[in-house]
C-alpha positions in Angstrom: -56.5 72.7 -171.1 -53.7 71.7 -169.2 -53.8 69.3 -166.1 -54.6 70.9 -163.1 -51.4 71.8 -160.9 -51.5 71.7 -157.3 -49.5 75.0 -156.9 -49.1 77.7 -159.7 -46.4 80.4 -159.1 -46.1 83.7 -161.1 -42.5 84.9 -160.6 -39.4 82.9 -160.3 -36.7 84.4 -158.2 -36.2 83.5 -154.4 -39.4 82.8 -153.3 -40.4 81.0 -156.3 -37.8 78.9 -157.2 -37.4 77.9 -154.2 -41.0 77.1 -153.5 -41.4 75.2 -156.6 -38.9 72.6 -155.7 -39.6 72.3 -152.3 -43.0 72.0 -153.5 -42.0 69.4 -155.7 -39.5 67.3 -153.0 -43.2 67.4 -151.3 -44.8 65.1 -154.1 -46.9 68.5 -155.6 -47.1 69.2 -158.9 -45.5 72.9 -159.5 -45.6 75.3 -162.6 -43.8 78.6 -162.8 -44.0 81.4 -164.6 -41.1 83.7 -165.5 -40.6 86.5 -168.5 -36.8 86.5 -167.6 -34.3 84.4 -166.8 -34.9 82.2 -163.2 -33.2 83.8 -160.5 -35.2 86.9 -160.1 -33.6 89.8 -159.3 -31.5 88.3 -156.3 -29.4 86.0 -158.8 -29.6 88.0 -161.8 -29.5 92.1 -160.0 -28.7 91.6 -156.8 -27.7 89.4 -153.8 -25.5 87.5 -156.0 -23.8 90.0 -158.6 -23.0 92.7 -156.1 -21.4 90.0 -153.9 -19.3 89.1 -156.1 -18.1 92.5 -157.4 -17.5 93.1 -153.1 -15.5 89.9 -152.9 -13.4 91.6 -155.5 -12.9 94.4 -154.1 -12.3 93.5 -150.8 -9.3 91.1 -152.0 -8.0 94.5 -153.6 -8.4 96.1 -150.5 -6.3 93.7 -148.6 -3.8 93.4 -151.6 -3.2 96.8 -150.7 -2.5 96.3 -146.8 -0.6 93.5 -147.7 2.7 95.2 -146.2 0.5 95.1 -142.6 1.0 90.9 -142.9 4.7 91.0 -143.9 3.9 90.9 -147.4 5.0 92.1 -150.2 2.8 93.7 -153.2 4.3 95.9 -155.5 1.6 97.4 -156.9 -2.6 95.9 -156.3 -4.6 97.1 -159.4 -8.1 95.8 -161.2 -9.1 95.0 -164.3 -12.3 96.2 -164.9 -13.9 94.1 -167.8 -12.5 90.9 -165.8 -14.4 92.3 -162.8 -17.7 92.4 -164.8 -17.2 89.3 -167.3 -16.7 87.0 -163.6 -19.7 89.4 -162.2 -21.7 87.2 -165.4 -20.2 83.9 -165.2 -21.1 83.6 -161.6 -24.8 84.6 -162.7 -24.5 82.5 -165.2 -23.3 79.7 -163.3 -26.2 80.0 -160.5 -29.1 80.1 -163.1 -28.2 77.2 -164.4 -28.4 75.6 -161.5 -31.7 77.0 -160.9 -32.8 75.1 -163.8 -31.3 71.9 -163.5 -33.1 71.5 -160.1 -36.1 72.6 -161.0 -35.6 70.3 -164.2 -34.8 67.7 -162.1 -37.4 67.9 -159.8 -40.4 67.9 -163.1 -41.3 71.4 -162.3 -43.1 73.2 -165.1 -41.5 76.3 -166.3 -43.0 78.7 -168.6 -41.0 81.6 -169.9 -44.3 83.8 -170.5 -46.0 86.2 -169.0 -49.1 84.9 -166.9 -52.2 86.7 -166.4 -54.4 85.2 -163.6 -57.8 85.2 -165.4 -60.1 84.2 -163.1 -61.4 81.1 -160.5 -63.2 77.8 -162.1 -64.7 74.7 -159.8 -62.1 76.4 -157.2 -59.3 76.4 -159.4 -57.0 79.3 -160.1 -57.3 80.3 -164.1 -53.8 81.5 -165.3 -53.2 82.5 -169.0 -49.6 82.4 -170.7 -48.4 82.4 -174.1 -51.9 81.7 -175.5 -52.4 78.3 -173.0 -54.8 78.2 -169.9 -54.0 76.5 -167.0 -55.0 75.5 -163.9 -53.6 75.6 -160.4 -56.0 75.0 -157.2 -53.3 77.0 -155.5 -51.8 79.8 -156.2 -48.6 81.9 -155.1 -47.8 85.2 -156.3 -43.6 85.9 -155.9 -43.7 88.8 -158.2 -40.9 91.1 -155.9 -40.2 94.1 -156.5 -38.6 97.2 -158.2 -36.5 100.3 -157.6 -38.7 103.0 -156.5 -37.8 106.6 -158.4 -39.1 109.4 -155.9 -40.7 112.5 -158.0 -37.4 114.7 -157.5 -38.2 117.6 -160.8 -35.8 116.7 -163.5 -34.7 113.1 -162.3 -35.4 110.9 -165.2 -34.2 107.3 -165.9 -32.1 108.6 -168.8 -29.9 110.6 -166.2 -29.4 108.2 -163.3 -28.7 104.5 -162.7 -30.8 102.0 -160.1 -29.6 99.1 -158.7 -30.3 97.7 -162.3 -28.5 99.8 -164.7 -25.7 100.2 -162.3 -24.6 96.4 -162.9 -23.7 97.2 -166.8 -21.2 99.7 -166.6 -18.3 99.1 -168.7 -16.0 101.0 -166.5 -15.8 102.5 -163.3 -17.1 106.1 -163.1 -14.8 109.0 -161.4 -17.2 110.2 -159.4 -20.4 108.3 -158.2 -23.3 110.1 -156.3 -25.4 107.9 -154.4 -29.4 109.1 -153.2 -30.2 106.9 -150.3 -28.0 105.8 -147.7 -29.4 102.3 -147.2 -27.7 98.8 -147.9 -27.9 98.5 -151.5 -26.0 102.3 -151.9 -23.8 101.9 -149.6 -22.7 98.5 -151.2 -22.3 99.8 -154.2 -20.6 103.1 -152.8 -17.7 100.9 -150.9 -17.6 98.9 -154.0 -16.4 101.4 -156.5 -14.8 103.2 -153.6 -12.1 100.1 -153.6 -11.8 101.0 -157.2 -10.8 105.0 -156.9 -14.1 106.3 -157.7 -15.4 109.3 -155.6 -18.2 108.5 -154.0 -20.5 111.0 -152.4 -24.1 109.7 -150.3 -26.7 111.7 -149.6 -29.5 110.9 -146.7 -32.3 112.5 -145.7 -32.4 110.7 -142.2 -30.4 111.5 -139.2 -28.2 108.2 -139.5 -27.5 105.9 -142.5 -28.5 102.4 -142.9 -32.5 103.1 -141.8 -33.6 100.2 -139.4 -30.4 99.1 -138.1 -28.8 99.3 -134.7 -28.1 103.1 -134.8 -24.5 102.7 -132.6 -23.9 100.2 -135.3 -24.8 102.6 -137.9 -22.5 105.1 -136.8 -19.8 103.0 -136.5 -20.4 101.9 -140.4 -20.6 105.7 -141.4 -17.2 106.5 -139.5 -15.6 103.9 -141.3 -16.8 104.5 -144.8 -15.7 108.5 -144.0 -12.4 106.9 -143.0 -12.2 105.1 -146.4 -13.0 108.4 -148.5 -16.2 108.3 -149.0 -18.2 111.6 -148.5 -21.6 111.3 -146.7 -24.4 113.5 -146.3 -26.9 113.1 -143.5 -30.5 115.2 -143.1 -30.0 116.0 -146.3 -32.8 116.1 -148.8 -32.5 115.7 -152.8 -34.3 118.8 -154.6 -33.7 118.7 -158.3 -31.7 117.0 -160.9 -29.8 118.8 -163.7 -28.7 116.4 -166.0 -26.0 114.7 -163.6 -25.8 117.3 -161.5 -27.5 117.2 -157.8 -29.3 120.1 -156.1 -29.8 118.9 -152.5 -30.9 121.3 -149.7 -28.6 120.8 -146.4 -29.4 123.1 -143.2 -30.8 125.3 -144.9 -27.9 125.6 -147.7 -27.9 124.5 -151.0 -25.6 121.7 -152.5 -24.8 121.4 -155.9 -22.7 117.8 -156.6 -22.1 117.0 -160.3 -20.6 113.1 -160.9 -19.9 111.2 -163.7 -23.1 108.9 -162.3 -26.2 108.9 -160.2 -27.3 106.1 -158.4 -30.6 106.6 -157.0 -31.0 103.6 -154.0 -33.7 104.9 -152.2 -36.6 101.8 -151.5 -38.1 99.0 -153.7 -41.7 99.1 -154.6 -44.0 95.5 -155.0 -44.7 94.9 -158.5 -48.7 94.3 -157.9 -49.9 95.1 -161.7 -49.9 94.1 -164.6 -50.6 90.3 -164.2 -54.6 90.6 -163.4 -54.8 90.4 -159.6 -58.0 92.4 -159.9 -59.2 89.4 -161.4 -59.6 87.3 -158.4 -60.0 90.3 -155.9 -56.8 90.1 -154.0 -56.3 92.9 -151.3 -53.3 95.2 -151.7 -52.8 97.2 -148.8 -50.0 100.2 -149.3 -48.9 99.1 -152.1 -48.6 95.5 -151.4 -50.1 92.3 -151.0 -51.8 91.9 -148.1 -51.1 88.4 -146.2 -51.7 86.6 -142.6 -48.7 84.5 -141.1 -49.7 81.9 -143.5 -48.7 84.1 -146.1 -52.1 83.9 -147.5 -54.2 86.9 -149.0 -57.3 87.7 -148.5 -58.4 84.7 -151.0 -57.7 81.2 -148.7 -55.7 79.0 -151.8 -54.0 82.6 -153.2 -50.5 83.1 -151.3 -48.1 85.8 -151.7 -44.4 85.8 -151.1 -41.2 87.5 -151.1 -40.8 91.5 -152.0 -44.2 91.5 -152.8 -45.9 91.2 -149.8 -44.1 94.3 -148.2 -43.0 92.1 -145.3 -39.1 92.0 -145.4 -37.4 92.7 -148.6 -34.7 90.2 -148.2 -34.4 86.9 -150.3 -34.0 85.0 -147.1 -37.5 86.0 -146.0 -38.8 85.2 -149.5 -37.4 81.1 -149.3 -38.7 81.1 -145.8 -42.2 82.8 -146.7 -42.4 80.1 -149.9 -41.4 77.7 -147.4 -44.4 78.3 -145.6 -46.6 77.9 -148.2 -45.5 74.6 -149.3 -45.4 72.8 -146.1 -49.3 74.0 -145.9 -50.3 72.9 -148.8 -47.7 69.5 -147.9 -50.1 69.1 -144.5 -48.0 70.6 -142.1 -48.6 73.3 -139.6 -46.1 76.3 -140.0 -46.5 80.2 -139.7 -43.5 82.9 -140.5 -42.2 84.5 -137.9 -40.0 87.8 -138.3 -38.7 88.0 -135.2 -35.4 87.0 -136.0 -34.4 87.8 -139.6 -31.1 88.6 -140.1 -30.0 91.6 -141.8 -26.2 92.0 -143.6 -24.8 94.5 -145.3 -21.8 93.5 -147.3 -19.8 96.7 -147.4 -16.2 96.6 -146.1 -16.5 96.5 -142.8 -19.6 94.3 -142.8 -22.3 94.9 -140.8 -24.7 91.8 -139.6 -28.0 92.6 -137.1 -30.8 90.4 -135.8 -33.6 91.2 -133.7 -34.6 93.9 -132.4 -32.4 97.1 -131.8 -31.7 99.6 -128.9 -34.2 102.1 -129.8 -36.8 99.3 -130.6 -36.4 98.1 -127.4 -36.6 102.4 -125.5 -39.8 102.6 -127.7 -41.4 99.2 -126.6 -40.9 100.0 -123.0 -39.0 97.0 -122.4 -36.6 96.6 -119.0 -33.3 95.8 -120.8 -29.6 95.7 -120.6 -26.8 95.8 -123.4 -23.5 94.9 -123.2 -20.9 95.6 -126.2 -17.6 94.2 -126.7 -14.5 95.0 -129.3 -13.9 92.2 -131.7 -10.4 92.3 -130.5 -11.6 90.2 -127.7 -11.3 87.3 -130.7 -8.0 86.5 -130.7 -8.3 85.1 -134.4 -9.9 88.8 -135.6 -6.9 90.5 -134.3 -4.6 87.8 -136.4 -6.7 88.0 -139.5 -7.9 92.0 -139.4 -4.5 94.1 -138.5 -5.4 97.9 -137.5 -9.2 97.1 -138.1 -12.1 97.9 -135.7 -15.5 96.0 -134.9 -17.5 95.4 -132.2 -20.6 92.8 -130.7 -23.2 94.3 -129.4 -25.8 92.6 -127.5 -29.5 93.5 -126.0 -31.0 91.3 -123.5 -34.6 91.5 -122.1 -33.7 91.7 -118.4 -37.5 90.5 -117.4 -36.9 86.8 -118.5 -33.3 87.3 -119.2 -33.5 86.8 -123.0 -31.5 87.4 -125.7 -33.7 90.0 -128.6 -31.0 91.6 -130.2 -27.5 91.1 -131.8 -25.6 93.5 -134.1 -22.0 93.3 -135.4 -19.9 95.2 -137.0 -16.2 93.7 -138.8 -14.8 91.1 -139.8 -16.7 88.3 -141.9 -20.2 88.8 -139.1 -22.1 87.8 -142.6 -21.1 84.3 -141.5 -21.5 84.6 -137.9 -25.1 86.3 -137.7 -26.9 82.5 -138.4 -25.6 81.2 -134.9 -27.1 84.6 -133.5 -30.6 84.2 -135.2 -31.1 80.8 -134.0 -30.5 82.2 -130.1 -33.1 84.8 -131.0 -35.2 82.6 -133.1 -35.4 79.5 -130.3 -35.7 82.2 -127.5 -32.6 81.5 -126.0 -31.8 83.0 -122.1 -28.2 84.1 -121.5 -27.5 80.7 -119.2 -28.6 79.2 -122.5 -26.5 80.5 -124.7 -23.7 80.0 -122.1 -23.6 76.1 -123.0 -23.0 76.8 -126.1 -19.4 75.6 -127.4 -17.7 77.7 -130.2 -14.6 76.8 -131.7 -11.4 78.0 -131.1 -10.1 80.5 -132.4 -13.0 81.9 -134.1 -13.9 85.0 -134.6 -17.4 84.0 -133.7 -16.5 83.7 -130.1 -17.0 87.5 -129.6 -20.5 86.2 -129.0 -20.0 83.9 -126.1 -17.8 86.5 -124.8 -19.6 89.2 -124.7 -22.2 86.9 -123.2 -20.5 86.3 -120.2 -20.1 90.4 -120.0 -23.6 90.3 -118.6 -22.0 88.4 -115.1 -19.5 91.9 -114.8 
């Protein structure tokens, strides 16, 4: 029998690697499990590859405006097996980081599968590679996976997820994408900068679900701009091989491409590791969990993708987070008030808090005021010919910020300094005293801060 650990964690991407050495930093003794490589599906599927491929082709992108900044490119063109070999250095790169911290820090890995077995004296029984051992806390980061909806003839042979998608050797002619949300549409504008013909197909009125819907549109117009061919309140029928029988209006819509990307949710990955054994409630398909993150079961925690609560990697450090400063003898709760949301398409879109048609449902007295991002004088230096605006919600009541969406420019970066307003309930006269520097592009915020005294 091993000795007993003070946390145990079954999964090790966001939420668990992170946990593990923050658990660790904390003077806990930390095992994980992990089949794969550390990372999860973030580092090693994800967050991390697909942001790389985007930087690429953004830089291809401008190579081709190049003429609009006085310079001179005679011809931009990729290289497509350079493109993926960087995709896996950069993976490779960030796992072995991974590991060295956690090495550093004396966490236990164990690159088995773990099967929670049971409770002894308190304890949490976990069973890998023939070996017990024993945790008297546990926290299950086991994320998630594609989901495949039941559409007659669609089979995993015939189409790609987020996954598969990854490993192409080349990039296809044509690309149809089933789901209009961020992880399609990243992929879409990707291979769109490439000369691939990318169609998406939505069964909502607006792409993007759950964003700012004015923001939304703007995104869509853009992406239309760019060539790429999108389908709104449309609904996915049958599959023929590669071939796509969607229903539109009424009319039918047959689109054959040389791939099929089905993006269309994730789905908590709640077997196979013997929850049932210690009676842990999954509600909907996930883990159920207070804003301790704990289940049903006081010392069994659950965090990340698999809890259901925000599929982001940002939530799952912040959720693990939580755990460990618990367990570490500090008070904390999660919050989700003010997680921000990015989509790294080209434009980029960034969003915290709540949205415009959040705020109509809730019945809230509010106010919005957008601005261009041309009111930055450094967006108009850096983005010649390109759009983007800063839109911002305020609840007029206490005169508090609760929403903040952008579109252009690089609003990945600028969407922390928004959460924080959101997060430490900022009022507009607060945020007025905040400095930002000149020239940013960042300033859009303050200024269409100040829109609220017109």
């Amino acid at each position: 029998m091993e000795d007993i650990f003070d946390l145990a964690i079954i999964g090790g991407g966001p939420a668990g690697y992170n946990s593990a050495e923050r658990a660790a930093q904390n003077g806990l003794k930390a095992v994980v499990f992990e089949t794969n490589r550390l990372g999860g599906v973030c580092l090693n599927e994800g967050c991390i590859p697909t942001k790389t491929m985007l930087h690429t082709a953004k830089l291809l992108d401008n190579a081709r405006d190049a003429n609009k900044y006085g310079l001179i490119i005679p011809e931009a063109s990729f290289d497509y097996p350079a493109i993926y070999n960087r995709k896996n250095k950069v993976i490779d790169t960030l796992v072995n980081g991974v590991t060295m911290r956690l090495k550093k820090h004396q966490v236990t890995v164990v690159n088995q599968k773990a099967n929670i077995t049971g409770k002894s004296n308190g304890n949490i029984n976990v069973e890998a590679g023939g070996k017990n051992y024993q945790a008297r806390n546990l926290m299950i980061a086991t994320g998630a996976a594609p989901f495949i909806p039941p559409i007659p003839g669609l089979q995993r042979k015939n189409i790609l997820t987020s996954k598969e998608i990854l490993d192409l050797q080349e990039a296809p002619e044509s690309l149809v994408v089933i789901g209009g949300g961020y992880i399609g549409l990243e992929f879409g504008s990707f291979y769109r900068s490439l000369g691939t013909e990318v169609t998406v197909i939505e069964t909502l009125d607006e792409i993007t679900p759950g964003m700012d819907k004015e923001i939304a549109a703007h995104l869509r117009k853009d992406l239309i701009k760019r060539g790429i061919t999108i389908h709104l309140q449309t609904k996915v029928v049958e599959m023929q091989g590669k071939k796509v029988i969607a229903e539109k209006n009424g009319e039918r819509l047959e689109i054959e491409a040389s791939e099929v990307l089905v993006s269309v949710g994730r789905r908590p990955n709640v077997e196979g590791f013997g929850l049932e054994n210690l009676g842990v409630l999954v509600e909907n398909g996930a883990i159920k969990t207070n804003d301790k993150l704990q289940t049903n079961i006081p010392n069994v925690f659950a965090a990340g993708d698999v809890n259901g609560k925000s599929l982001l990697a940002h939530t799952a450090y912040r959720e693990g987070e939580v755990v460990v400063n618990q367990l570490a003898g500090c008070q904390d709760r999660m919050r989700y008030h003010a997680i921000p949301g990015v989509i790294y398409t080209n434009p980029e879109v960034a969003s915290v808090g709540i949205t415009e048609v959040q705020a109509q449902k809730s019945g809230m007295d509010y106010e919005v005021k957008k601005l261009p991002m041309a009111y930055s004088g450094r967006f108009i230096a850096e983005n010649e010919g390109k759009q983007g605006h800063c839109k911002i919600i305020v609840n007029k009541k206490y005169n508090q910020i609760v929403g903040i969406h952008m579109i252009g420019g690089v609003c990945s970066e600028m969407i922390y300094g928004a959460a924080q307003m959101i997060e430490s309930e900022f009022r507009l006269q607060d945020a007025e005293e905040v400095i930002f520097p000149h020239p940013t592009v960042s300033e859009v915020i303050k200024e269409t801060i100040f829109a609220f005294k017109d």
